[in-house]
N, C-alpha and C positions, 0 to 999 in steps of 0.2 A: 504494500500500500504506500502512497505516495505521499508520507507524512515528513520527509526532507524534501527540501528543495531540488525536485531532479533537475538532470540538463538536457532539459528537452522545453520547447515555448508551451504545450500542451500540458498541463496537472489539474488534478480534480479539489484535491485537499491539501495545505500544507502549512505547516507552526508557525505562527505569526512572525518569528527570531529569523525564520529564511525568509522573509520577503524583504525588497527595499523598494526605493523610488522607481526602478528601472520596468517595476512589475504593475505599475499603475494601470498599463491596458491591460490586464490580467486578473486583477484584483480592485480593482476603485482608487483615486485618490485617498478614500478616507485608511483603508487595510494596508495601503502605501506606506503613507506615513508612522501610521503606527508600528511596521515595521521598522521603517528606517528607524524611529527613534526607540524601540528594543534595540537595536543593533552597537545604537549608538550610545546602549546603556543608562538611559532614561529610564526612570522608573512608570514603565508602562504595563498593568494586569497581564499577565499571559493568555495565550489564545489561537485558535485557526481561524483560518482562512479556507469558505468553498467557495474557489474561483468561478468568471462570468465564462468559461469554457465549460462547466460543471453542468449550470442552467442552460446552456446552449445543446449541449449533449442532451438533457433531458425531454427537451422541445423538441428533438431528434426522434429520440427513441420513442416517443409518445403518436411520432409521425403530424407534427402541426408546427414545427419549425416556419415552415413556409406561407402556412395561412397567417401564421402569427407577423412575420414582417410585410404580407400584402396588407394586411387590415393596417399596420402602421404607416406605412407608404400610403395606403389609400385614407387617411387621417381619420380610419370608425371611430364609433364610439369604445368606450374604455370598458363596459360591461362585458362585451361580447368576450373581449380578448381576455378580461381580468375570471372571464368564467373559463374560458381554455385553460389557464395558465394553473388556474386554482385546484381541476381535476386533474394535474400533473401527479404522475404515480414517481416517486424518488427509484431510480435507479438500482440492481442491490447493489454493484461496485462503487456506487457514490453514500447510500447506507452505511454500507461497511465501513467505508472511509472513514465517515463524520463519527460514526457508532467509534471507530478507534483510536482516534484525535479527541474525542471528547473523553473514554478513558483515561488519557494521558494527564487532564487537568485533574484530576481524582473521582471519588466513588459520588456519583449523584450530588456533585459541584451545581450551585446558581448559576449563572449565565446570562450575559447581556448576549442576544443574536441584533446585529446591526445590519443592513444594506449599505454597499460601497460598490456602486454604479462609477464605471472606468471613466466618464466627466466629472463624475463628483469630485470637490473640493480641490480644485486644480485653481490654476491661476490666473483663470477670470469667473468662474460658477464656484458657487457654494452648495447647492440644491438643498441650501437651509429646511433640515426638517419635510424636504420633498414626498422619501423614502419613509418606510416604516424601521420601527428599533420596537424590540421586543425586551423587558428584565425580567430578570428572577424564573429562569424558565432553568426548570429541571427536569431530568431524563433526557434519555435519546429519542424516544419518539416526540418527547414536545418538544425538543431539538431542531431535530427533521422539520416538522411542523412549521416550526416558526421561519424557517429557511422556506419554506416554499410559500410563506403570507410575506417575506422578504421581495423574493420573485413576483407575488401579485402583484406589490406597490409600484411596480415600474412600469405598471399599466392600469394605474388610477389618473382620474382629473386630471388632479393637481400637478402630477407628474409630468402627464400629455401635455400642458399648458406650458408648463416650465421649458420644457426639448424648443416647445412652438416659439417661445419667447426667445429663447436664446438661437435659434436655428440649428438645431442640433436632428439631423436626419439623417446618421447612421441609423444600422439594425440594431434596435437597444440591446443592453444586457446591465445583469447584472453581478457583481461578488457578493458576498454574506461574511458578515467577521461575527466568529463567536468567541467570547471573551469571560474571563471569570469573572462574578459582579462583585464588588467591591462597597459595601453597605457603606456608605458617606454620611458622617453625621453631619458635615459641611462642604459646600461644591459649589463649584460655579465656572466663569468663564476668563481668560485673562487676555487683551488684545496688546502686543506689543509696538502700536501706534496708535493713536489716538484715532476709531472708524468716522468720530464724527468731523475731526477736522484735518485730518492725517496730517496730524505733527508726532514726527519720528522721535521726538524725544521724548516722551513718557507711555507708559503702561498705564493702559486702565484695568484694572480688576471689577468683575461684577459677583456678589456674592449671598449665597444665602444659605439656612441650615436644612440638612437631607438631602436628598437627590436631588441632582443638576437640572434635572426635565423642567423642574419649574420655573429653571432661569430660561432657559430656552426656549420653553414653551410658552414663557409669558405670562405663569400662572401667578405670579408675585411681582413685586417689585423689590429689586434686590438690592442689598448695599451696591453704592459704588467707591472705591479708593483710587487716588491717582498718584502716581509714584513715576517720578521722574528719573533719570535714566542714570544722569548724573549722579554717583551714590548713592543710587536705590532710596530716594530721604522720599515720604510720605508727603503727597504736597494737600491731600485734599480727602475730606470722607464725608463721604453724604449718605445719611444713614436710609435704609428704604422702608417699606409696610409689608410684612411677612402673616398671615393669619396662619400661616397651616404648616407644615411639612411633609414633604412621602418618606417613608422611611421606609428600606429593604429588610425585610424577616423569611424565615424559615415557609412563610405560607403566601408569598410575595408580598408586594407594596401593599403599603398601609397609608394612609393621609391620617396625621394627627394635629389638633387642631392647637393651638399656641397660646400661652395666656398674654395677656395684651401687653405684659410688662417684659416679655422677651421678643416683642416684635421691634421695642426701639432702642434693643442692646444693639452695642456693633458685634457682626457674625465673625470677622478676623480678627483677633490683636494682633498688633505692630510685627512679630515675631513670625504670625503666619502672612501676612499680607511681603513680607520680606521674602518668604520661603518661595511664595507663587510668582513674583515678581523677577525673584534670582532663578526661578527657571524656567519660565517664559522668557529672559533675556534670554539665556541659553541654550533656550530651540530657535530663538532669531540668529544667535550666533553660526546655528551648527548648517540652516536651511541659506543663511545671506539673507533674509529678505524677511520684512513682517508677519509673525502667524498671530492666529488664533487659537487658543487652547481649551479646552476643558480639563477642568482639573477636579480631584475629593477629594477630599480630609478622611482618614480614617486612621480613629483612634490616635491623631498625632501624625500619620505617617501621610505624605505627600505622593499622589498618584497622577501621571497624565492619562488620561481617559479620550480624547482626542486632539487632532492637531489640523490644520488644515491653514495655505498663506490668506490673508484679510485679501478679498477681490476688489474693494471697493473705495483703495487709497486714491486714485486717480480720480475718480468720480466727487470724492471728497474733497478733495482740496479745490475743485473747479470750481463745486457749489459752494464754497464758502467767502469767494469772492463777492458773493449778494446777499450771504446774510446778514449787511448793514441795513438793509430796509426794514428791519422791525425788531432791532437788539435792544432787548431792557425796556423795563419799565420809566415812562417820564413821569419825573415830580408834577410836570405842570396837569399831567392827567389828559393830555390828548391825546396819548393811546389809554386804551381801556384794556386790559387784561382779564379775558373770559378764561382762559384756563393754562396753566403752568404744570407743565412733566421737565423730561428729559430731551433732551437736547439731542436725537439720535437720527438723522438723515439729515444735512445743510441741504442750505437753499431755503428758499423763500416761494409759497404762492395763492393766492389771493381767490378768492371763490365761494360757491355758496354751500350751507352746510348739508349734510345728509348721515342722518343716525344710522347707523344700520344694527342691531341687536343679538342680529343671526345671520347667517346667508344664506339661510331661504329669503331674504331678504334681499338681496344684490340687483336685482330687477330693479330696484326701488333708485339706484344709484345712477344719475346721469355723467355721462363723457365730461371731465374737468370739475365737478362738484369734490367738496371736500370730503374725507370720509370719517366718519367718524363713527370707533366701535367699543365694545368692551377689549380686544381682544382679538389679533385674527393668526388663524391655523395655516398649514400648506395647501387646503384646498382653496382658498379666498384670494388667489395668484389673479384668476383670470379678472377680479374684481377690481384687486391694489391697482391694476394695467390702467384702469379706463380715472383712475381717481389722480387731482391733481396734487393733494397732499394726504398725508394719512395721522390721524390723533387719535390715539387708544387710551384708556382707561391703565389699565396694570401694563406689563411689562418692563424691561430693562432692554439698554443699548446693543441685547444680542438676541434679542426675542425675533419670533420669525416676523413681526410687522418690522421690524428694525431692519434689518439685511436683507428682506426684500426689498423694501423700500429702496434702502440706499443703492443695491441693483439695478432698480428701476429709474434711478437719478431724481427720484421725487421727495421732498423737505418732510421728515416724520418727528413727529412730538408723542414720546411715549412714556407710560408711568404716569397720567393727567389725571389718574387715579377718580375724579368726577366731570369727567367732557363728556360723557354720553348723557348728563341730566343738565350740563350746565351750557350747554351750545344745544342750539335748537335747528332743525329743519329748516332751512331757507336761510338762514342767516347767513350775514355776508361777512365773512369773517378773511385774517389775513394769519398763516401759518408760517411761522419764522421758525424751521429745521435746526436752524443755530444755534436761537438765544433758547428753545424748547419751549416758548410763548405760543399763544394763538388771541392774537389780537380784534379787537370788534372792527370790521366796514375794511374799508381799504387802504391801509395806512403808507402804502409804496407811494400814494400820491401827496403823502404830507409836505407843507412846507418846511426846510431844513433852515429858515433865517430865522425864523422866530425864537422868541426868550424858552422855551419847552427847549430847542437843541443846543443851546447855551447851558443849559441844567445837566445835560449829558444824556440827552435824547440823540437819536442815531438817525442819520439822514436817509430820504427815500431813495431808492436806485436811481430814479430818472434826477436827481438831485448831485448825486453821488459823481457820477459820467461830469461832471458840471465842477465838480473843488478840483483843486490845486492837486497835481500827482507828479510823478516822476517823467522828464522829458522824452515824449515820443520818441521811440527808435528808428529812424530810416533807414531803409536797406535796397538796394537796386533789384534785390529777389525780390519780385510777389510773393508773399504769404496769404494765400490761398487756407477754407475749412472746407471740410469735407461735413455736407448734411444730410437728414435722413428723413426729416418731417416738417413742419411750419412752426410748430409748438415753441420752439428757442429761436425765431429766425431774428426776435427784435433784439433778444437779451446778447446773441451773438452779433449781429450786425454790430451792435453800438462796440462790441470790442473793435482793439486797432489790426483791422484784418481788410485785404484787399479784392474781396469778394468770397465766392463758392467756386472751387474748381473743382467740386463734384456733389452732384445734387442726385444720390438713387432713387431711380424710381420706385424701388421696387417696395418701401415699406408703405409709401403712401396711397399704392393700389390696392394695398391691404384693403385698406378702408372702401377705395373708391369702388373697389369691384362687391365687394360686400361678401366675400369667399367665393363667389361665382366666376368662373372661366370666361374672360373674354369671349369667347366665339359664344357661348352660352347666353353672355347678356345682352350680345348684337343680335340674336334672336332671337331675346324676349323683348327686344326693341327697347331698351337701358341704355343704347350706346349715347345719348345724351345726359343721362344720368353722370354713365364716367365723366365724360367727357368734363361736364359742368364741376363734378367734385375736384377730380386735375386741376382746371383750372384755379377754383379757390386755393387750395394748396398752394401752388405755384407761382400764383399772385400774391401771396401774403409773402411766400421768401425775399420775391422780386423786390417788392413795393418797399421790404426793409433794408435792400443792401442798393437801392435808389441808382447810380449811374454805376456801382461798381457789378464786375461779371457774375454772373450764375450761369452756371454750366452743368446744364440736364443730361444725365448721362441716360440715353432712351431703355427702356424695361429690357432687365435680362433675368426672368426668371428661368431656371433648367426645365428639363418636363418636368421630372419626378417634383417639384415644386410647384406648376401648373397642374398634377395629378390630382393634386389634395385638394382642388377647388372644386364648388361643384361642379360638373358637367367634364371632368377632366377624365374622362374616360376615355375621350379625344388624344388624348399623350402618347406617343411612342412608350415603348418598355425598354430602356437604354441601360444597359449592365456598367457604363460610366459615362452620367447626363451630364458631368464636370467637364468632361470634351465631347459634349455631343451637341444636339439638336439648343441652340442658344444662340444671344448676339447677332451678329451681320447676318447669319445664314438662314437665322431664322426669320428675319423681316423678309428676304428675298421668295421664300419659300411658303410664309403667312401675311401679306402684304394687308391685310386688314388689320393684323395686330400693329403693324408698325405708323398703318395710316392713323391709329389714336394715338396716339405720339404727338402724329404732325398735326393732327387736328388740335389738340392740346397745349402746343406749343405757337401755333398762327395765332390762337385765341388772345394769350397770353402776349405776343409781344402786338400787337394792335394798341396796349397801353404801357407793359413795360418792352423795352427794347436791348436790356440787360440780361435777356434768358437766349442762351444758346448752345446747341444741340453737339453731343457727343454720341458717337457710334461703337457699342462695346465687343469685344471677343470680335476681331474683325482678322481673318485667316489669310486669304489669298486677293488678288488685284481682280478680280471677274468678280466675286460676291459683292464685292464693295463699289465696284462702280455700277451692278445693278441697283443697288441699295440708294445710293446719288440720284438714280434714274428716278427712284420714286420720289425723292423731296424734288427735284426738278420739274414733275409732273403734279407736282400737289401745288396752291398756292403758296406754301410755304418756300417754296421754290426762287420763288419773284425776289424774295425781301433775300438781297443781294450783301446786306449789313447783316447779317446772323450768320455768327462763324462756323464753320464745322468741324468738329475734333474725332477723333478717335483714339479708345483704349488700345494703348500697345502692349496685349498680354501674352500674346503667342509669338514665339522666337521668330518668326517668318516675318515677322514686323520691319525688323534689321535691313532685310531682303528689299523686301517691297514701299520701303519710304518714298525714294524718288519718283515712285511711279502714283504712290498715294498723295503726293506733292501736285502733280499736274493734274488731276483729277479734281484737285480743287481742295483739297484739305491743305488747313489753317493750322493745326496745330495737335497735339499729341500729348497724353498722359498716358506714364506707364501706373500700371496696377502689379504691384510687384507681389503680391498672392499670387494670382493666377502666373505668373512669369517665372515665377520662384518652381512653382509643381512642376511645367511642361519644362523649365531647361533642365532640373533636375530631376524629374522624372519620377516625382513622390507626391500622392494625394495629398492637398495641404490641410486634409480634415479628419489623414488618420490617424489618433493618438499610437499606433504603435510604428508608426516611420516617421513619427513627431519629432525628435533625433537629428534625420537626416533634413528637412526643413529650416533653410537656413537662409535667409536673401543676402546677407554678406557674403555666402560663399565667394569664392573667386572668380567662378564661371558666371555665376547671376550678376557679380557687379562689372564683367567686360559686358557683355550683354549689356546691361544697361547704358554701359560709358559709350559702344557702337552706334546704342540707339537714337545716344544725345545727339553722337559726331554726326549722324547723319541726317537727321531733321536739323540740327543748326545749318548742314550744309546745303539744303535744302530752303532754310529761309522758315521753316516753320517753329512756329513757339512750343516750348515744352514744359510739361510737370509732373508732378508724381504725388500720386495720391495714396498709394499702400500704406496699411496698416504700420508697416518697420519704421515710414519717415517720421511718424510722427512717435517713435520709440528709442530710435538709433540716435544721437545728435553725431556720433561719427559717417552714420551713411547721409545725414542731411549735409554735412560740411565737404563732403567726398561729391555730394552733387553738386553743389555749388561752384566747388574748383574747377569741376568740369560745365560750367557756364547753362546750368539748367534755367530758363527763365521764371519759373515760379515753384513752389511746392505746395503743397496741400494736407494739411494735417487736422486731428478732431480737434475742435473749440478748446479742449481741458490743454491742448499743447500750443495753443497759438502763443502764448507770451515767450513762454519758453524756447519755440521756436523762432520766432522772432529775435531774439537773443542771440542764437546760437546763429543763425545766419547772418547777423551781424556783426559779430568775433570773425566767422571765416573770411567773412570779404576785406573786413580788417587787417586781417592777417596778411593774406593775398596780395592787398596793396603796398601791407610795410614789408615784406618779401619782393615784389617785383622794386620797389624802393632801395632795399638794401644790395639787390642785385645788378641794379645800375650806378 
């Protein structure tokens, strides 16, 4: 039985001590880390691992493998599949296995059984509380058990919602970690950056007494302590409201209720808040880069119980550039303070209110209304989506309304302990993510002269863009953002950015097509519908970045993306839609889908004249100058001022410039995802050839440098909009030197960018300086 680490990619069961980081596609982020840091001698519970190879064998042997990823692909409902997966009979060689790995731990051991799905807790998803976690389960057969209601969870709602939000359409799978339970008379969570404002230098600990599920699940509000990094010194304790506890026993969980005088002791002395802090620094040290930890107290002795890095540093720091619009309370009383929690998702935004009590309730909840609940679970995903801020009652800064939230880039006040009685339905409240306030009416449009912000009242955003700051940057690069929807087009416009050098269509047809397949809704005679909602969209980015570019890069959704809509039964079956049926070849070949485009875009610039059209995934010189043929036969045609770009992601690019040059193209951005997979010749959405994925390679950056040399020679503008530029500042300064005319990065990196492109030209010039 396969209870070491064999050496083969294929194992059913193996000791938590043999896995590391490298087994991630194997085992989950979450059985990843936990491994590594056994290894690494961390005091982490002992335990197996049944690999997402285990579950995939089972789906096999059961013969429904196959229905089970068509229904995914074809986006069913979660019942059907969650009933397939439920009547999954356990293998005996996988039986055996777990039946023998679980002797190992000793005779009728407790056991937490967890899920660790291979995107889980990686470093951008957390799948916060997605997955089910089972404690206190004893025996083998409710072992087993609980491993296969592990395997259902990957095929609930909440789950399906998550994959949909984040774009995650591999064939799922899942791992299962079973672990000894570890009865906690104290636990909680430790972040070694601050999630709500990502400042690197302090720890926060959140903390309460008995099991952890209640920090995380939200069911209390927990201490918080903050401990700065600087010799671990204690800078801060905010003590929380605890009524209850679960405590782990012989007959499982128990909830016992608290008497009211140990709800407002602090849960850590000094001694243990030191202990968690001095080892959460030392899972940052061992990983480089910020985690999140869960930890228990047992009996004195200190345990990591999970690890996973914080996703949501970048997103943090971006949003707290605004939340000066509603910081603190003023003396003079022009904001009103309806309700105070915790400070746990930045940003700021302003909307009407909407109780929600339950989610049978979420119907109740309109697109941009504020939400406000006791309390929300993994399944209330599809709901947080549509809400423009979120206020809960209980929780702490690691509760799943918290880390969704901050996921979703949306301002959350949590722990308000009475928002659900004291903010009312309609009301027009302003939620500041930062200061953990939720202010009465709409306070972003305060004035900031008055004697109130003299007292040390905080000025409104549109106020803010208007005081005295550090002297604008110049730089001969365009700094270009890369958007995805209307909802930021103002907040980002007003930064120092020099338009959109890429505007996808693809999120904002979401909405426009209403999950319906283009061909689908031109037949139910909707194509005005789209058409009319494009527009709005469109017009709102335009009308915010006034004379500077927006550059529509036209719809590239793949089929298998097109399948999941309705009526997409129309889609080819493409075994890799990553290089199939997409981009230029598909307009040439579906000439209605690409005339909504042009129809979209004629409408559009009749008032703005700053939107212009980019052609993506564009392969050989015949697809593309048909693709010409048809904006030259559309009215969009005529308007001779609308530039026309294309994505250069396919190596053939290099090839065929000069001849895309005479055809009439203006200008070129490379997408260095899709460029990075075909010169290197690795899926860029496998986690297990994630490794070889690499856009610095050597090969991808001549390629690139080719591509500049020869659209400069050519006379046409270039930029690069990939994910790495706005990651790398050595691959941004590497484009530069090579005379790229703009770049394009997300809004959270434009300052930084801007910076860094202004260092290298710097550079550039006091070098060709020193060199004459």
């Amino acid at each position: 039985m396969a209870l070491q680490h064999p050496d083969t990619d294929y194992w059913r069961v193996t000791q938590l001590d043999q896995v590391t980081l490298q087994d991630s596609p194997l085992v989950g982020g979450k059985a990843a880390n936990l491994g590594e840091l056994t290894r690494a001698h961390f005091p982490v519970p002992p335990g197996f691992v049944v690999s997402a190879s285990a579950y995939l064998e089972a789906l096999d042997a059961a013969g429904i493998r196959e229905s089970v990823r068509a229904a995914s692909a074809a986006g069913q409902n979660s019942e059907s599949t969650s009933a397939l997966v439920r009547g999954l009979g356990i293998p005996d060689l996988l039986r055996d296995e777990v039946a023998a790995a679980y002797r190992l731990l000793g005779e009728s051991v407790p056991v937490a059984v967890r899920s660790s799905a291979p995107a889980e807790d990686g470093l951008d998803m957390s799948f916060a509380g997605i997955h089910e976690s089972y404690t206190n389960v004893t025996g083998t057969d409710a072992v087993l058990d609980a491993v296969r209601n592990c395997w259902v969870s990957l095929w609930s709602d909440r789950a399906i919602a998550y994959r949909s939000v984040h774009g995650i359409d591999d064939e799922p799978s899942i791992a299962v970690i079973v672990q000894a339970m570890v009865p906690a008379d104290r636990s909680g969570v430790a972040f070694t950056a601050d999630p709500r404002t990502a400042d690197r230098d302090q720890i926060v600990i959140e903390a309460a007494l008995g099991q952890g599920e209640v920090v995380v699940g939200g069911q209390v509000e927990p201490d918080l302590y903050v401990v700065a990094k600087e010799g671990l010194q204690l800078t801060e304790v905010r003590l929380g409201s605890q009524g209850f506890e679960i405590t782990a026993g012989t007959d499982g969980d128990t909830r016992v209720n608290l008497p009211a005088d140990d709800s407002h002791e602090r849960v850590l002395d000094d001694n243990q808040v030191w202990q968690v802090a001095s080892l959460a620094a030392a899972a940052e040290n061992h990983y480089g880069r910020p985690q999140d930890i869960e930890y228990a107290f047992v009996k004195g002795h200190l345990w990591i119980v999970q690890a996973r890095p914080i996703t949501t540093l970048d997103r943090s720091s971006t949003s707290t550039t605004t939340t000066s619009a509603a910081g603190g309370t003023e003396p003079g009383g022009s904001r009103v303070v309806l309700a105070s929690g915790l400070a746990a998702g930045p940003g700021v935004a302003c909307g009407h209110v909407r109780v929600l009590h339950d989610l049978s309730e979420a119907g109740r909840l309109t697109d941009g209304e504020i939400l406000v609940a006791p309390m929300t679970r993994p399944d209330w995903v599809p709901t947080l989506r549509r809400a423009a801020a979120i206020v809960t009652d209980g929780g702490g800064i690691t509760c799943h309304a918290a880390i969704v939230g901050r996921e979703l880039g949306r301002p959350v006040v949590v722990g308000a302990r009475t928002a659900t009685a004291d903010l009312a339905d309609g009301q027009l409240v302003t939620v500041d993510g930062g200061s953990g306030n939720v202010y009465e009416g709409d306070v972003t449009s305060l004035s900031t002269t008055g004697p109130d912000t003299a007292d040390g009242g905080v000025a409104s955003v549109a106020a803010t863009r208007e005081m005295p700051g550090p002297p604008a940057v110049v730089t001969a690069t365009s700094l270009y953002v890369n958007l995805a929807s209307p909802e930021s087009a103002e907040s980002v416009a007003a930064m120092d950015v020099d338009g959109v050098g890429l505007l996808r269509a693809e999120f904002m047809i979401t909405t426009a097509l209403d999950g319906t397949h283009p061909s689908l809704m031109i037949s139910e005679g909707r194509r005005e519908e789209y058409v009319d909602r494009m527009v709005d969209a469109i017009t709102t980015i335009a009308a915010a970045f006034a004379r500077r570019p927006v550059v529509y890069r036209a719809v590239d959704l793949r089929s298998n993306e097109f399948a999941g809509l309705r009526g997409g039964e129309v889609e080819p079956d493409e075994d890799n839609p990553m290089i199939g049926y997409r981009g230029c070849f598909r307009y040439i070949r579906d000439p209605e889908l690409f005339r909504l485009d042009l129809d979209v875009l004629h409408a559009v610039r009749q008032r703005y004249d700053n939107v212009h059209l980019m052609i993506p995934f564009v392969r050989t010189r015949w697809e593309l100058e048909q693709c010409l043929g048809q904006i030259d036969a559309h009215p969009l045609g005529a308007d001779r001022t609308m530039h026309r770009w294309i994505m250069a992601e396919v190596p053939s690019v290099e090839y065929w410039i000069p001849e895309y040059a005479r055809l009439g193209i203006d200008g070129l951005s490379i997408g260095t995802n899709d460029l990075t997979q075909l010169v290197l010749g690795v899926d860029r959405d496998s986690a297990t050839c994630s490794d070889l994925f690499d856009t610095a390679d050597p090969a991808v950056l001549a390629a690139i440098d080719r591509i500049l040399e020869q659209a400069r020679a050519c006379g046409m503008t270039t930029s690069l909009c990939g994910q790495a530029v706005s990651e790398d500042p050595k691959l941004l300064e590497h484009l530069v030197r090579r005379g790229i005319t703009s770049i394009s990065v997300t809004p959270d990196r434009a300052v930084a960018a801007r910076r860094t492109v202004a260092a290298a030209e710097r550079r550039i010039l006091l070098e060709a300086a020193r060199r004459s």
